[in-house]
C-alpha positions in Angstrom: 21.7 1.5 41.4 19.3 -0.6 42.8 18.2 -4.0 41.9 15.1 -6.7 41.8 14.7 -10.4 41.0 12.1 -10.6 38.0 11.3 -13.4 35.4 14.7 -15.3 36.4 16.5 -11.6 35.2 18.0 -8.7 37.7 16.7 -5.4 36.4 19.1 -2.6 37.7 17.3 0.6 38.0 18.0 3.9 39.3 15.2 6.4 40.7 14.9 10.0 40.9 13.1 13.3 41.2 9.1 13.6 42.4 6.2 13.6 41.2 4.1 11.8 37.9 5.9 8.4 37.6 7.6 8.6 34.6 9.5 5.5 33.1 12.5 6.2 30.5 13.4 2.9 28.7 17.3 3.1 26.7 18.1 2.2 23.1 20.2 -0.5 21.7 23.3 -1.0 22.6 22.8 1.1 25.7 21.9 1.6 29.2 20.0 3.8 31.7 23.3 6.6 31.3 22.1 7.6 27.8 18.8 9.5 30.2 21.7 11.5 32.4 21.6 14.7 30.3 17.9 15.1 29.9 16.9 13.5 33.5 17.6 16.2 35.9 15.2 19.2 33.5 12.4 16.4 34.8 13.1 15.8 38.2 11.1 18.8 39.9 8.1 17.0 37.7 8.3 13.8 37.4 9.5 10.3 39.5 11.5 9.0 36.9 12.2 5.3 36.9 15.7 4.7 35.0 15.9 0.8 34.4 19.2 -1.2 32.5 16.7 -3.7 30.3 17.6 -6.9 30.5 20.8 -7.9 29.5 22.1 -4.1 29.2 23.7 -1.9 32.1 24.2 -3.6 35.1 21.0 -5.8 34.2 21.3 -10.0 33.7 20.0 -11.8 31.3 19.3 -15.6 30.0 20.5 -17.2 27.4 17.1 -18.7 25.8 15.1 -16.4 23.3 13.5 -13.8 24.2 10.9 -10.9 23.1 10.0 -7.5 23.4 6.5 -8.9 25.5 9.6 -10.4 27.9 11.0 -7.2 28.4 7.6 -5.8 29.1 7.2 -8.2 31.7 10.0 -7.1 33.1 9.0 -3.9 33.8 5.7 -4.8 35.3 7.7 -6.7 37.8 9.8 -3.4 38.0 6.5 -1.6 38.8 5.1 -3.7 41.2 8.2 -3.9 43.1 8.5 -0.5 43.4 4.3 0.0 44.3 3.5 1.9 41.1 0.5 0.8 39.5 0.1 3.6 36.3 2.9 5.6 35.1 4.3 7.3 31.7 6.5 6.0 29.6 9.0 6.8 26.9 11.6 4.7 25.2 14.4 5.6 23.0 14.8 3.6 20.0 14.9 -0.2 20.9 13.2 1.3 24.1 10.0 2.4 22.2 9.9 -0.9 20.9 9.7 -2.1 25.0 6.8 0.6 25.5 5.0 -0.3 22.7 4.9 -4.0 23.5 4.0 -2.5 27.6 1.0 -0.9 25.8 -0.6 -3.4 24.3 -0.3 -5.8 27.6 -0.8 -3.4 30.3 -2.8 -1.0 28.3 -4.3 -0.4 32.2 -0.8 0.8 32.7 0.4 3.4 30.9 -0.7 7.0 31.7 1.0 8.4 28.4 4.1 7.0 26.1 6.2 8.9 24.5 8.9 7.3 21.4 12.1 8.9 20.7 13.7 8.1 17.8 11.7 5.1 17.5 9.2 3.6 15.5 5.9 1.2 15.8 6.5 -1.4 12.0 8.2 -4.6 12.7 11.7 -5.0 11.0 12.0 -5.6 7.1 13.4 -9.3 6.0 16.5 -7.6 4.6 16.7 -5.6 8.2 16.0 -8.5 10.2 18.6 -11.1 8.6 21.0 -8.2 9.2 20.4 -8.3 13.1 20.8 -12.2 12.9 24.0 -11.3 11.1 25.6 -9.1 13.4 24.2 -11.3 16.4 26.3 -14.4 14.6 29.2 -11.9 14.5 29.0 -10.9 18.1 28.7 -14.3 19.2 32.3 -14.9 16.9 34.4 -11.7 17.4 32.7 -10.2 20.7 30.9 -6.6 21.3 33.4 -4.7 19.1 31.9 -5.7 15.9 28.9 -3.6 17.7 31.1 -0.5 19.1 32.6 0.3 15.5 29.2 -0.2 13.4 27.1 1.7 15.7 28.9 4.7 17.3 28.6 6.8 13.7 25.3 6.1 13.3 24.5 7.0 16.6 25.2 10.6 16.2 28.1 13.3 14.2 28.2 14.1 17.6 32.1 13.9 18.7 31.0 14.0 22.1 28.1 11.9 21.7 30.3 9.5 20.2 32.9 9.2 22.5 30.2 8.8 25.1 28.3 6.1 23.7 31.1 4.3 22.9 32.5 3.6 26.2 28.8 2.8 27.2 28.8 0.2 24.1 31.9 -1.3 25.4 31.2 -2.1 28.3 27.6 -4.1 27.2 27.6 -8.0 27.5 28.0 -10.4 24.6 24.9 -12.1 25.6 22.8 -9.3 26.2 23.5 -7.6 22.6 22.7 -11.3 21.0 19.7 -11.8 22.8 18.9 -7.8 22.0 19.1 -8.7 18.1 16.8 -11.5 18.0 14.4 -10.2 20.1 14.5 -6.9 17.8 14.3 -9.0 14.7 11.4 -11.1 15.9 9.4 -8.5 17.1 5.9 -7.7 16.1 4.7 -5.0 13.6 2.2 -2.7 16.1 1.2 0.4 13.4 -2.3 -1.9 14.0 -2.6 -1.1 17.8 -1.8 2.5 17.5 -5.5 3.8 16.7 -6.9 2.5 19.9 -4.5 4.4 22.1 -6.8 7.1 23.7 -4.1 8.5 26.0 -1.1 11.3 25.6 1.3 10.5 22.9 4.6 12.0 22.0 6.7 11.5 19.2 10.5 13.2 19.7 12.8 12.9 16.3 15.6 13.8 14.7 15.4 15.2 11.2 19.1 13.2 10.7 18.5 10.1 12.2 20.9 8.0 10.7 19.3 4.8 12.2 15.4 5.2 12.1 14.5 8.0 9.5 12.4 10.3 10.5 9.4 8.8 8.3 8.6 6.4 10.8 7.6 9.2 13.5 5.2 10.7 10.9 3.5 7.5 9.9 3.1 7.2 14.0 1.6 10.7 13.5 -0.8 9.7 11.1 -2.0 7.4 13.0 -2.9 8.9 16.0 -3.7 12.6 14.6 -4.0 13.9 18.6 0.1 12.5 18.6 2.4 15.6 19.5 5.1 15.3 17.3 8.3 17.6 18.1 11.1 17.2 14.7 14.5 18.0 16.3 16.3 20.1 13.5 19.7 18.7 13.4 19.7 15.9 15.4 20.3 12.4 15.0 19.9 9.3 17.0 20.5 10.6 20.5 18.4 13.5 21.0 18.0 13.1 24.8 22.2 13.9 24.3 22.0 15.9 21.3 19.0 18.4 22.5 18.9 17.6 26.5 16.4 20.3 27.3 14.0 20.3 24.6 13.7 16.5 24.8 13.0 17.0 28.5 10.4 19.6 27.6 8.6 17.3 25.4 8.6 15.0 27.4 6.4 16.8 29.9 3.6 17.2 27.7 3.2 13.2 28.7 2.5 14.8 32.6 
């Protein structure tokens, strides 16, 4: 791993491959690993930029609020550390939520996005008192509440699972808190999606235990030019769950 000082916050960050920059931004409660199976079927295309977001992986974080526009921020600093002024991007769940928000302020950024498992609507009240709820409990009884709610629903995967627990575990108490909040609070963006000109990729799961699959279509509606690839059987962890063809997707963003 490698590391820069941005916004008061050490992003940790791997780098691989050559060619088109391409950015891959984790879900919640995870870090840069969740990209390791579907990394190397880019890396003869693509310079892919693997970052922990604040507060995950080997990342730090501070204990004020912050937002998704934050984490954004971030990730500019990322990029002009590393001298890249336009590249694609794709997050995974909480991570689309990150590319979303780099979209809309540093729209002169972004060369494509892509959303896996994700969605563009803020949170519901009922959803977003839950993530205040389970922030309150991790803040009591520590990361575990986390571990045991979220592993199922992650993916019937037993390998999956097993894998994504002992990435869970290992996540800070702070960095899940400050995760939740910033997820609860964030804005709705469905509004910002028609003026997006520039390759679009929507990767889901037809079992998505998490985000259902309704969200990617109502992304496709949107934006009618959006390639939209369902994933037959999978859940929440397609770049896990279907490696290759989330890879191959994914370079339709090149």
């Amino acid at each position: 791993m490698k590391y820069v000082l941005v916004n008061d916050v050490t992003i940790a960050y791997e780098r691989r491959g050559k060619g088109t920059p391409l950015v891959l931004l984790h879900g919640f409660p995870l870090d840069h690993a969740s990209w390791n199976e579907t990394a190397p079927f880019l890396e003869n295309e693509f310079d892919i930029i693997l970052p922990d977001l604040r507060g995950f992986g080997q990342s730090t974080t501070v204990e004020t609020p912050y937002t998704m526009s934050d984490m954004a921020d971030d990730l500019a600093g990322l990029l002009d550390h590393l001298g890249i002024e336009k590249t694609a991007m794709a997050g995974h769940s909480m991570g689309g939520y990150v590319v979303l928000a780099f979209a809309k302020k540093y729209p002169q950024r972004v060369s494509g996005l892509g959303l896996v498992s994700s969605q563009a609507a803020s949170d519901s009240p009922e959803r977003k008192e839950g993530r205040y709820k389970t922030a309150a409990d991790v803040a009591e009884k520590g990361v575990a509440v986390v571990v045991e709610a979220m592993t199922p629903k992650l993916s019937a995967n037993e390998r999956v699972q097993a894998f994504v627990r002992s990435v869970i575990e290992r996540q800070s108490k702070n960095g899940v808190i400050g995760a939740l909040k910033a997820m609860a609070e964030r804005e709705d963006l469905m509004s910002i999606l028609s003026s997006l000109t520039l390759p679009f990729v929507l990767i889901h799961g037809d079992v998505d235990a998490l985000i259902p699959i309704d969200r990617a279509k109502e992304i496709k509606a949107a934006i009618p030019s959006a390639k939209f690839v369902e994933l037959m059987g999978a859940g929440h962890m397609p770049m896990m769950e279907f490696a290759l063809e989330t890879a191959e997707a994914l370079k339709m963003l090149k």
